[in-house]
Backbone as JSON, one array per atom type, in Angstrom:
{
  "sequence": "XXXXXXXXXXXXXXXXXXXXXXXXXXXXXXXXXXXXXXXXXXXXXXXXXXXXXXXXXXXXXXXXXXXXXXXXXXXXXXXXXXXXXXXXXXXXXXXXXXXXXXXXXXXXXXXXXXXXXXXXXXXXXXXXXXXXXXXXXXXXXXXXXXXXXXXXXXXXXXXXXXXXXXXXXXXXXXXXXXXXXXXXXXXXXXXXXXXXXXXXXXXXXXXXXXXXXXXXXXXXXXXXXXXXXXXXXXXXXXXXXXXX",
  "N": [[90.91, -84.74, -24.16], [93.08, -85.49, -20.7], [94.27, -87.85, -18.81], [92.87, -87.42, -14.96], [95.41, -85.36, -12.85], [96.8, -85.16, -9.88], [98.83, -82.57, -9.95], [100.69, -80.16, -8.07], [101.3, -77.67, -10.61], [98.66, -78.75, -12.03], [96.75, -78.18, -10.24], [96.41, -75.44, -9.59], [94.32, -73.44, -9.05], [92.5, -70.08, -9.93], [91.46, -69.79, -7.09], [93.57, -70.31, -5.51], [95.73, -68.9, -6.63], [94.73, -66.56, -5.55], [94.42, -66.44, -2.75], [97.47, -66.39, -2.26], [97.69, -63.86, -3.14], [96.39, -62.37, -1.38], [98.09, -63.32, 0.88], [100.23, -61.33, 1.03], [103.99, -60.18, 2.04], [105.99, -62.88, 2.71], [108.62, -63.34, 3.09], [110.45, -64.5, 5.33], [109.04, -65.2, 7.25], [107.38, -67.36, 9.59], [105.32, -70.29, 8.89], [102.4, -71.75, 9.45], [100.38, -73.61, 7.57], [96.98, -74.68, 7.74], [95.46, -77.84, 6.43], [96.71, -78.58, 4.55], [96.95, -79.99, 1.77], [98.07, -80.86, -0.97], [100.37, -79.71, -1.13], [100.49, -77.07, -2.29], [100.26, -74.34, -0.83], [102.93, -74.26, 0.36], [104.85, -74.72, -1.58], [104.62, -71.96, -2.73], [105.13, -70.4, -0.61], [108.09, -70.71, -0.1], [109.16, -70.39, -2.09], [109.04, -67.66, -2.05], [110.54, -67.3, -0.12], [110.13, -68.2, 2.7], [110.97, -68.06, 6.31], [110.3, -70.43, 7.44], [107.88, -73.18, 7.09], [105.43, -75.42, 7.8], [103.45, -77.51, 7.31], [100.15, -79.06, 7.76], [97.66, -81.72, 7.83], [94.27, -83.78, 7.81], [94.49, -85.97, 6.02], [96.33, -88.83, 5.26], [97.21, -89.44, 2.56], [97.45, -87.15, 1.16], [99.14, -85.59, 2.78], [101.38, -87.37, 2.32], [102.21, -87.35, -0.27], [102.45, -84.74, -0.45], [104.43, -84.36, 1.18], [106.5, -85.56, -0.88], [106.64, -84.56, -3.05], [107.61, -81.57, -2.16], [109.75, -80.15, -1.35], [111.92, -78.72, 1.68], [109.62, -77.79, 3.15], [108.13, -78.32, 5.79], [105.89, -81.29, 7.04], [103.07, -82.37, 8.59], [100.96, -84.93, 9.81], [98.15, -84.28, 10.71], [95.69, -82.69, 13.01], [93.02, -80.09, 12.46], [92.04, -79.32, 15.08], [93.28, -79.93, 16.95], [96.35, -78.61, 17.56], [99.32, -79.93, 17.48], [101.08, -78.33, 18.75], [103.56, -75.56, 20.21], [102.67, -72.72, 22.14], [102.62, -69.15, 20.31], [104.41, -69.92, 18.24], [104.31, -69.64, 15.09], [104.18, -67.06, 12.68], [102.56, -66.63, 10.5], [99.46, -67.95, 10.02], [97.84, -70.45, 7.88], [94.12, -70.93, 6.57], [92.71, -72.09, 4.89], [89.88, -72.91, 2.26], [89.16, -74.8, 4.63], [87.83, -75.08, 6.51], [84.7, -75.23, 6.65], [84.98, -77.59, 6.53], [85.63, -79.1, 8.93], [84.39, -80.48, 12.06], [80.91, -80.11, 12.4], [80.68, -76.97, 14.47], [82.53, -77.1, 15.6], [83.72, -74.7, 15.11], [84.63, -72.48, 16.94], [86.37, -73.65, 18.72], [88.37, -74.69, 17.2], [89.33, -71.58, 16.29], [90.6, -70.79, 18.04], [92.49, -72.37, 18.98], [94.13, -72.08, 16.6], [94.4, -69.08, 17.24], [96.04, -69.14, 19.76], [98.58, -70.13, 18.98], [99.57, -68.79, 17.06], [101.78, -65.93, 16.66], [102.28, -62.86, 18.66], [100.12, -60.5, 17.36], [99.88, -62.1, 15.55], [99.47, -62.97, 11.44], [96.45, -64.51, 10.15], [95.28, -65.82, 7.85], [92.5, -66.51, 5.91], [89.76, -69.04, 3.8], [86.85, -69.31, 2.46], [83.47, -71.51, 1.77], [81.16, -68.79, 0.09], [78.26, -67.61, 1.89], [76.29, -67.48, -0.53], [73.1, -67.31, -2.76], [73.32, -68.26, -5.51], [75.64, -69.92, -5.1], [75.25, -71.88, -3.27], [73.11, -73.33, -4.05], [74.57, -74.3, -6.78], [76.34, -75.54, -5.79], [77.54, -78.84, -5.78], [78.13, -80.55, -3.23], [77.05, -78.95, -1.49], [74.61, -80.0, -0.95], [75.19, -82.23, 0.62], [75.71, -81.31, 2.94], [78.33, -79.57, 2.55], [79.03, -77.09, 3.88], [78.29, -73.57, 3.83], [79.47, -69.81, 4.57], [78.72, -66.68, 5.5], [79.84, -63.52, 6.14], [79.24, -62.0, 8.19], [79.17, -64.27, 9.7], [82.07, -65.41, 9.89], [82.89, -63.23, 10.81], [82.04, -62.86, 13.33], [82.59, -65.21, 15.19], [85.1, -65.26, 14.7], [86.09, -62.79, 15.97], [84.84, -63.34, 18.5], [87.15, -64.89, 19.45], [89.91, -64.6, 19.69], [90.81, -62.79, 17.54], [91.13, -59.74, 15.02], [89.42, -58.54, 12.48], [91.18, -57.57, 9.78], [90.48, -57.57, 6.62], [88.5, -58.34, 3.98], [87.25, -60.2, 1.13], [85.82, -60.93, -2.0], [85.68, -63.67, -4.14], [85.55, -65.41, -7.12], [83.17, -67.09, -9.47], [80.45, -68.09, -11.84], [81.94, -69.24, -14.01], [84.03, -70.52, -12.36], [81.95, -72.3, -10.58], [80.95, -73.42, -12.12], [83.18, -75.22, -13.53], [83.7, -76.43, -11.23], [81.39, -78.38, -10.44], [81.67, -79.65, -13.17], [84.35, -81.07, -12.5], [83.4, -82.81, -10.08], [82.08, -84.53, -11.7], [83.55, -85.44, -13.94], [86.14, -86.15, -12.66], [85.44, -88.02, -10.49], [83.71, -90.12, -11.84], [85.61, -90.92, -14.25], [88.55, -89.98, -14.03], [89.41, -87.96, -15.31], [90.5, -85.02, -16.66], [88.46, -82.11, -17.12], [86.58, -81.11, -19.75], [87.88, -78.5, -22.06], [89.6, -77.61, -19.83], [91.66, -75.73, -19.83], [90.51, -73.11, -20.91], [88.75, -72.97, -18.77], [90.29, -72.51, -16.8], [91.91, -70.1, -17.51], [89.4, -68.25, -17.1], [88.54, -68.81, -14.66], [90.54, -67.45, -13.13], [90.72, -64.81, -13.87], [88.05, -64.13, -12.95], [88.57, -64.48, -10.54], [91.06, -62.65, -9.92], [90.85, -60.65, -11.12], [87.45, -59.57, -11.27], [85.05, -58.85, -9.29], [83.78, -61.11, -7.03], [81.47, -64.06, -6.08], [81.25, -66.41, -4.91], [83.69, -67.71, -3.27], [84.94, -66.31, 0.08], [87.0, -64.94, 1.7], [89.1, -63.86, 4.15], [91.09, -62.05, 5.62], [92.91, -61.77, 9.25], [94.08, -60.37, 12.33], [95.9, -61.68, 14.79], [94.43, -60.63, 18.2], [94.4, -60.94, 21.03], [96.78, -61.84, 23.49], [99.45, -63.81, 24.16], [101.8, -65.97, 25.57], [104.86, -66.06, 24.1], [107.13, -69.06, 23.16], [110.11, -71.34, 22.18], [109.21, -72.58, 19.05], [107.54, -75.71, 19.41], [107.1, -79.36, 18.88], [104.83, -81.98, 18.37], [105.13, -85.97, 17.77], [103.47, -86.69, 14.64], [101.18, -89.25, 14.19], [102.09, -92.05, 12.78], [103.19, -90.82, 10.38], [106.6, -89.29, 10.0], [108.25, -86.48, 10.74], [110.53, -83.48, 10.41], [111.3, -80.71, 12.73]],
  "CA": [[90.99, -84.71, -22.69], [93.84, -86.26, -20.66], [94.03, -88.06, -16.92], [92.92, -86.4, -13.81], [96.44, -85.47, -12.36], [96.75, -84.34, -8.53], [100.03, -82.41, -9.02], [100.39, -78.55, -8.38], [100.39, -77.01, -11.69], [97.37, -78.82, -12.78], [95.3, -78.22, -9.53], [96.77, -74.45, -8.85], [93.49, -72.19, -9.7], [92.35, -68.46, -9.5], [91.01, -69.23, -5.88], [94.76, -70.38, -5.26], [96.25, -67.79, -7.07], [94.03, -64.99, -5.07], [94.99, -66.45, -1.68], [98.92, -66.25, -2.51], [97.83, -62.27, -2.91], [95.79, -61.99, 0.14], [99.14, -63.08, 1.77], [101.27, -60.95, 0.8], [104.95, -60.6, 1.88], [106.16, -64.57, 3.43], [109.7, -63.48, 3.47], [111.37, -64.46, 6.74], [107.94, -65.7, 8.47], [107.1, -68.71, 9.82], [104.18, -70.43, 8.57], [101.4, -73.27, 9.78], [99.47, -74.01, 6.42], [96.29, -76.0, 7.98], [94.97, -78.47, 5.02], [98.04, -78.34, 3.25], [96.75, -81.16, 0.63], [99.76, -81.66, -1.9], [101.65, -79.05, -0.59], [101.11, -75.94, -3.26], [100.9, -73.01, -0.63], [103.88, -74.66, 0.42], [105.97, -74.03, -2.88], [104.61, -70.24, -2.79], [105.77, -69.97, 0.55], [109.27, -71.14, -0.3], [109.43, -69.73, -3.41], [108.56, -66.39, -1.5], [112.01, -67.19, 0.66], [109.63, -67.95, 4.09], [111.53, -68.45, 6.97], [109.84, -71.83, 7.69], [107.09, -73.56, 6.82], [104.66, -76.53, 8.23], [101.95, -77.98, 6.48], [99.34, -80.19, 8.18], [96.25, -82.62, 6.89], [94.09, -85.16, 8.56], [94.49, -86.72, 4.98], [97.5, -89.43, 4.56], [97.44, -89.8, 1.13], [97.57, -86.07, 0.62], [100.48, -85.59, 3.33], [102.32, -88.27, 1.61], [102.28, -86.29, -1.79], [103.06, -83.22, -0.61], [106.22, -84.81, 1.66], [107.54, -86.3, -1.99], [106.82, -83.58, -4.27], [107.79, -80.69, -2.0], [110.79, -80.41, -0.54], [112.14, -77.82, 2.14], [108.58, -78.1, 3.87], [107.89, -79.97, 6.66], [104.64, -81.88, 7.2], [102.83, -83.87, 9.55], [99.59, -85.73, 10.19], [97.32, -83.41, 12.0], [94.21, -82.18, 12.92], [93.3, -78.44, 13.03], [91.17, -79.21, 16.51], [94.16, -80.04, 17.78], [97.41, -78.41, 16.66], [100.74, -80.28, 18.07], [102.64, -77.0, 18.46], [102.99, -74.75, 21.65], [101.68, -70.94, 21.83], [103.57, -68.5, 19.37], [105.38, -70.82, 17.33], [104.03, -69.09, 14.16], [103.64, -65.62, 12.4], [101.22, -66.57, 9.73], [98.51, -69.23, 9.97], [96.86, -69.9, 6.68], [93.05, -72.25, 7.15], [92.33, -72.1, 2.81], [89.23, -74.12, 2.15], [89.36, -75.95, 5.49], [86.72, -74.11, 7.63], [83.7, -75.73, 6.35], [85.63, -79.25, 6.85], [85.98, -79.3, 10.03], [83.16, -81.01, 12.51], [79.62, -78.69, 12.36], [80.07, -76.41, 16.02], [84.17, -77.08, 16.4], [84.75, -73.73, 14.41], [85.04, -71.65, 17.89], [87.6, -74.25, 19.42], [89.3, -74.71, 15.98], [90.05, -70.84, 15.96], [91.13, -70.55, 19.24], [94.0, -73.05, 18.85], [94.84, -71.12, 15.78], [95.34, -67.68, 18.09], [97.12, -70.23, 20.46], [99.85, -70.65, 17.99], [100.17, -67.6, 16.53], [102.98, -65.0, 18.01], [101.65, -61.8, 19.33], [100.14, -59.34, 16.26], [100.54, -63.03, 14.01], [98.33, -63.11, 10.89], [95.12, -65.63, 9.79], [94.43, -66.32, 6.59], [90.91, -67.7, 5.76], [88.85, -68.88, 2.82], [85.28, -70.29, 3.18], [82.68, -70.96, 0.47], [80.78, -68.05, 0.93], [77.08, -68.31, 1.75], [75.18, -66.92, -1.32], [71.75, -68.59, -2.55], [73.61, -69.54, -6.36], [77.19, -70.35, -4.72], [74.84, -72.86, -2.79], [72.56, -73.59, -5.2], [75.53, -74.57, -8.04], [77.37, -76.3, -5.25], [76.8, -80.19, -5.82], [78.82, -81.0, -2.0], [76.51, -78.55, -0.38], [73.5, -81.13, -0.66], [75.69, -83.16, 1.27], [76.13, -80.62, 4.44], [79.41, -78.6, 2.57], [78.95, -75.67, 4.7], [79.04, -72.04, 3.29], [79.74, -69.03, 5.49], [78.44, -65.37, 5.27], [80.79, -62.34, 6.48], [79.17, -61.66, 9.62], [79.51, -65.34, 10.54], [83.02, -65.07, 10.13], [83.6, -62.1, 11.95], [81.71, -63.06, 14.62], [83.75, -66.19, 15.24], [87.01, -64.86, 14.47], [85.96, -61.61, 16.86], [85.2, -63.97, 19.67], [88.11, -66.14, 19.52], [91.08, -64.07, 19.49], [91.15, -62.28, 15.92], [90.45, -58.53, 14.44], [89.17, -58.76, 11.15], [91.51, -56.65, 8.93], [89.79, -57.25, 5.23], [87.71, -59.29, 3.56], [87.28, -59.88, -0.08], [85.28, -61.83, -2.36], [86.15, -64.18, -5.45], [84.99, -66.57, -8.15], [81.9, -66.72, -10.06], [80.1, -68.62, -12.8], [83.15, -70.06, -14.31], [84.21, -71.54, -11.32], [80.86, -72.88, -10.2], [80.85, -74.46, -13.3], [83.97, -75.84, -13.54], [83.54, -77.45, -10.26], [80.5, -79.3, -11.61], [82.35, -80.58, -14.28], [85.55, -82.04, -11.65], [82.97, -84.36, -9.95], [82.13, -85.69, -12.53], [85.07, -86.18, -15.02], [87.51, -87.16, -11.8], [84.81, -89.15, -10.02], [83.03, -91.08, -13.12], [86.54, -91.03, -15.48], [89.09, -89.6, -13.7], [89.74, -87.22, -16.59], [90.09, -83.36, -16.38], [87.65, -81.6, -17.05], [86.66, -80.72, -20.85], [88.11, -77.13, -21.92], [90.05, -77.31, -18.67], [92.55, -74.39, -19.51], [89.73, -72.17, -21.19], [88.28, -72.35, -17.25], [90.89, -72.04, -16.03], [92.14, -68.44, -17.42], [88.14, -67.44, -16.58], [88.51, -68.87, -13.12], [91.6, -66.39, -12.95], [89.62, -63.79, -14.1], [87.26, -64.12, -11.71], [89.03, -64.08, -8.65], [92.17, -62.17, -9.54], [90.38, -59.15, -11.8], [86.31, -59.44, -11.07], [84.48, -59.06, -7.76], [82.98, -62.2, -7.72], [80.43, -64.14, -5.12], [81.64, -67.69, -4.57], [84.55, -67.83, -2.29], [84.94, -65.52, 0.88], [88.52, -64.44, 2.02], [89.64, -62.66, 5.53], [92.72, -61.4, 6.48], [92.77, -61.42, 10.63], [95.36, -60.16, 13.22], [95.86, -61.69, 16.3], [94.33, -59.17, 19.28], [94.54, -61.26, 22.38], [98.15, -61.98, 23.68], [99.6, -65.25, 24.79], [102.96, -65.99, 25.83], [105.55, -66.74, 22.95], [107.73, -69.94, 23.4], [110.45, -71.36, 21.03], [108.59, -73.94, 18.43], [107.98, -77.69, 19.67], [106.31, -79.86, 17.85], [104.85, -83.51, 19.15], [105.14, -86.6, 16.74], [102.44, -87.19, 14.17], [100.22, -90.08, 14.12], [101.63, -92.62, 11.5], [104.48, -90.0, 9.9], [108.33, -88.67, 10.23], [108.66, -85.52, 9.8], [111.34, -82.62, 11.55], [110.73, -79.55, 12.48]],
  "C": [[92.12, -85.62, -22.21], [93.44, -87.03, -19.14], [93.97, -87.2, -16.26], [95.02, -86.72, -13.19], [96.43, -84.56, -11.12], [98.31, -83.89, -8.34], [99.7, -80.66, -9.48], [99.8, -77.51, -9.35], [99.42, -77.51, -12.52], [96.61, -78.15, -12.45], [95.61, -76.65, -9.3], [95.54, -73.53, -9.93], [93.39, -70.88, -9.12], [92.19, -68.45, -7.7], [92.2, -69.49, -5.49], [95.84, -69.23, -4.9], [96.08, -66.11, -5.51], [94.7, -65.54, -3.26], [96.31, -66.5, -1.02], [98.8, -64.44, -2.63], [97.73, -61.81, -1.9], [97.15, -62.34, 1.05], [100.05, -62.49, 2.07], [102.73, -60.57, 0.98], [105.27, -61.72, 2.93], [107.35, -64.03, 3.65], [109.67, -63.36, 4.98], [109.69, -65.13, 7.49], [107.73, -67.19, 8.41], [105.8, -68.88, 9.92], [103.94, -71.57, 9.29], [100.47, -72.77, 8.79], [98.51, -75.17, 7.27], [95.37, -76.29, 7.13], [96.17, -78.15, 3.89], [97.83, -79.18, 1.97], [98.36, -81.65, -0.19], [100.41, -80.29, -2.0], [101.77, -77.8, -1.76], [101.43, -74.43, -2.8], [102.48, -73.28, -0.41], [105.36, -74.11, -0.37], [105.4, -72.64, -2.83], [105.21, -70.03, -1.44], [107.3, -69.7, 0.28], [110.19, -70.7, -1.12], [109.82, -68.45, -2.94], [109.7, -65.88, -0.09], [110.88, -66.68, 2.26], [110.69, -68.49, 5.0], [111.16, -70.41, 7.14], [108.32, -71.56, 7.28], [106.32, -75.32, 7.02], [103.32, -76.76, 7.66], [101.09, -79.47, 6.98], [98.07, -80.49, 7.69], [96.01, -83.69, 8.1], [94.13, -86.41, 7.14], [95.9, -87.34, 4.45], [97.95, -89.11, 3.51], [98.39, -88.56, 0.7], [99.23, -85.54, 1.27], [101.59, -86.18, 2.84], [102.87, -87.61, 0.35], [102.8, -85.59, -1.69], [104.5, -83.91, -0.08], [107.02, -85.12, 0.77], [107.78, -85.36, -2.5], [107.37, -81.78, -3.75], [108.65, -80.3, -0.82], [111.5, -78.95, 0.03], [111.09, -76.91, 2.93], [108.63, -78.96, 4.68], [106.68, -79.85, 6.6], [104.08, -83.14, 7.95], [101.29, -84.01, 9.43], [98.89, -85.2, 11.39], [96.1, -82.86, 11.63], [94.14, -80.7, 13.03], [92.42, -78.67, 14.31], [92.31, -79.76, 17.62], [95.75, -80.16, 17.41], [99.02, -79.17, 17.69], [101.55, -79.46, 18.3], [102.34, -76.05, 19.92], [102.76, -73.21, 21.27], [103.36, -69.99, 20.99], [104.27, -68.72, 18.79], [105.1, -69.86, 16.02], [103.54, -67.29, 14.05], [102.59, -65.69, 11.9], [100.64, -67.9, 9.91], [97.81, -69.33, 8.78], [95.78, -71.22, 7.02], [92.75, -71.71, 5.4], [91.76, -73.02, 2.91], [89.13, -74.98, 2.73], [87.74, -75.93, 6.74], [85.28, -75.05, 7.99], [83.91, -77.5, 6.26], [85.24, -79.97, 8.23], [84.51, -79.58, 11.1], [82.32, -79.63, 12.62], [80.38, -77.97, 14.48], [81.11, -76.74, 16.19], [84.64, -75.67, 16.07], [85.27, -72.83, 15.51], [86.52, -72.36, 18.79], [89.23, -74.17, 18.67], [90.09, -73.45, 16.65], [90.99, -70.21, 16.97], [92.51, -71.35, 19.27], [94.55, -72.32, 18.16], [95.84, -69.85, 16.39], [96.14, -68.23, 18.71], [98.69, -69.85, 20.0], [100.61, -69.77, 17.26], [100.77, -66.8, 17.28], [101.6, -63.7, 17.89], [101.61, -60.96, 17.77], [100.19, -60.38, 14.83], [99.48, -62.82, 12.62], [97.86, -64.19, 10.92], [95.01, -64.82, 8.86], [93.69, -67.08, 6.55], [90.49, -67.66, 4.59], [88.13, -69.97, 3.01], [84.37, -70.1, 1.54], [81.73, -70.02, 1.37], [78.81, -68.24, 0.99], [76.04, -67.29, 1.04], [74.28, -67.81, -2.14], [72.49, -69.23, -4.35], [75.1, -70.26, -5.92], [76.52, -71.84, -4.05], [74.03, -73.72, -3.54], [73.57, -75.03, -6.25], [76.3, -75.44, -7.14], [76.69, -77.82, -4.92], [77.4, -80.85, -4.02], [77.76, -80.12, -1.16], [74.94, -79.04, 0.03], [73.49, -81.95, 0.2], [76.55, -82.9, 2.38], [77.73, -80.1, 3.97], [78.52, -77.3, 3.0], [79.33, -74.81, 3.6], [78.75, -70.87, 4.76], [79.1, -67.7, 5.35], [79.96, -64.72, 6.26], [80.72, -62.02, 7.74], [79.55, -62.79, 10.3], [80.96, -65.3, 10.64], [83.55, -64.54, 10.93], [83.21, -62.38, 12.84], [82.69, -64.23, 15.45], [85.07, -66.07, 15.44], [86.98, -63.62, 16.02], [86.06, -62.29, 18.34], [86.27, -64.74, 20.53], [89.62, -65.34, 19.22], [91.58, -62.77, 18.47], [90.24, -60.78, 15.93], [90.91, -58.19, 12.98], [90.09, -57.19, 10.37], [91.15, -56.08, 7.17], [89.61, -58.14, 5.37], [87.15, -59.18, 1.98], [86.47, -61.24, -0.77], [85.83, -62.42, -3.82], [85.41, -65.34, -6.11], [83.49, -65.92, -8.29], [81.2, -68.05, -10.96], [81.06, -69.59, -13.46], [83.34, -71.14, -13.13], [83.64, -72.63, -10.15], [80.67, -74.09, -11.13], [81.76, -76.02, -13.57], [84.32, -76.99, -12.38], [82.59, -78.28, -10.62], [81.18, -80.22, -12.33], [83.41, -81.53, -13.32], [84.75, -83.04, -10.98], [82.85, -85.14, -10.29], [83.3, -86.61, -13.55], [86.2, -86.94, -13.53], [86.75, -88.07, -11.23], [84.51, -90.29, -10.85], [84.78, -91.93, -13.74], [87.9, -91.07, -15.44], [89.9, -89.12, -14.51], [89.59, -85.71, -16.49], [89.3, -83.21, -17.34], [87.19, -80.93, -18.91], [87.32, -78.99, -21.38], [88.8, -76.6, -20.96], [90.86, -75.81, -18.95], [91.39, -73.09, -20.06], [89.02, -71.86, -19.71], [89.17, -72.19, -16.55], [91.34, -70.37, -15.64], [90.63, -67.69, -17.23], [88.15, -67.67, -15.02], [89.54, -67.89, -12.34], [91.2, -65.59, -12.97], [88.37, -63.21, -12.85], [87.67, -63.94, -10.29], [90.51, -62.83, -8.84], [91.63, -60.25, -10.39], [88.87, -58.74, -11.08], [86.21, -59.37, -9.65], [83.63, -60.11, -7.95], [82.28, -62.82, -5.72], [80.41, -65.57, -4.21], [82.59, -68.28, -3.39], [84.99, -66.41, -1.32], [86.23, -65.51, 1.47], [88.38, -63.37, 3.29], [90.93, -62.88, 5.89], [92.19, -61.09, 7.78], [94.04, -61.6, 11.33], [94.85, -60.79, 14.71], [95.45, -60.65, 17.41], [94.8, -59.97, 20.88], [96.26, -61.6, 22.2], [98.13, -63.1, 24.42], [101.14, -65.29, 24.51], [103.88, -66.68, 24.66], [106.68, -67.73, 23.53], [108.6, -70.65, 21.94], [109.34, -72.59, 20.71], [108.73, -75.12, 19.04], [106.84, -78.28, 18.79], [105.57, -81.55, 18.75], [104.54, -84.47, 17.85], [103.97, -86.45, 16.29], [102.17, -88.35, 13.71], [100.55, -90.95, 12.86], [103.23, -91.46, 10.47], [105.55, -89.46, 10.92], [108.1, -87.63, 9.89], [109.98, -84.53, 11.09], [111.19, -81.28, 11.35], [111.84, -78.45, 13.59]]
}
């Protein structure tokens, strides 16, 4: 086994992978990544020749990381309940694993900024754990109020608040239930990946990029309501430089 390491290609798994599909073509669009952590949609964006790209966190540390290790991104110190940016600045919005973060009973305000921000027709990208009884079960954070979501909750939410649900897809399984398990403990206790790490890894691939699997919940949503487009502004963040 070696050290836990927080850089891209350690942490980049299947549910990663699968939400780099669900986006599919970045060229020329301008992104807001909210929860950008260390910045890996970031490099797919970039990679993927996006017009621009912004990546925000209420997490320093993580902002800090990504600002070193990923360059030709900007990034600032932000909240998703309150996005620094004026209406239609962005095509795509991506919220990956943020949903269930965010205070219990903000998710209707949250998604409403989101449409805010997005241009007319922009996409939303989402992924939520999803709410099935072993996804909850197997999940050691959801003892400790990690939220999971069902499909209708989603849509309902998203339906009210601007958005019309265009797909929805499911991923992970067993493997990746597992393998989470194991990361509390080896990075919390040891801070050591995970035993067998690459053997879960190509099953955690498996799972979300071949299988229908039951763990993580994915929606693609189009902007429906309309709101006036304005060029990009940005307002400083809290504690960071960044330019945009």
């Amino acid at each position: 086994m070696k050290r836990y390491t927080e850089t891209i290609n350690e942490r980049l798994t299947g549910r990663h992978k699968f939400s780099m599909v669900l986006s599919g073509d970045v060229s020329n669009k301008r992104i807001l990544n909210v929860g950008c952590w260390i910045g890996w949609y970031e490099k797919f964006a970039i990679d993927n020749r996006c017009r621009s790209i912004v990546g925000i966190d209420t997490d320093c540390g993580a902002v800090t990381k990504a600002m070193e290790s990923m360059k030709g991104a900007d990034f600032a110190l932000s909240s998703a309940l309150s996005l620094p940016f004026r209406d239609g600045c962005f095509d795509v919005v991506t919220m990956l694993d943020v949903l269930e973060h965010i205070p219990k009973n903000t998710e209707a305000s949250c998604l409403t900024d989101l449409c805010r921000v997005l241009d007319n027709k922009g996409t939303l990208i989402l992924s939520t754990p999803n709410k099935h009884l072993l996804a909850e079960i197997l999940d050691l954070a959801w003892y400790f109020g990690h939220r999971h979501y069902s499909l209708a909750e989603v849509k309902s939410v998203l339906t009210e608040n601007g958005f019309e649900v265009e797909s929805s897809n499911y991923g992970g399984g067993l493997y990746e239930l597992v393998s989470m398990i194991l990361l509390y403990g080896f990075k919390k206790l040891f801070r050591m990946e995970i035993p067998k790490k690459r053997f879960f890894d190509v099953k955690r691939d498996e799972e979300y990029l071949g299988e229908r699997g039951f763990v993580t919940l994915f929606v693609r949503a189009i902007k429906r309501d309309r709101f006036p487009s304005h060029s990009c502004e940005t307002k400083p963040a809290v504690g960071m430089s960044y330019t945009f």
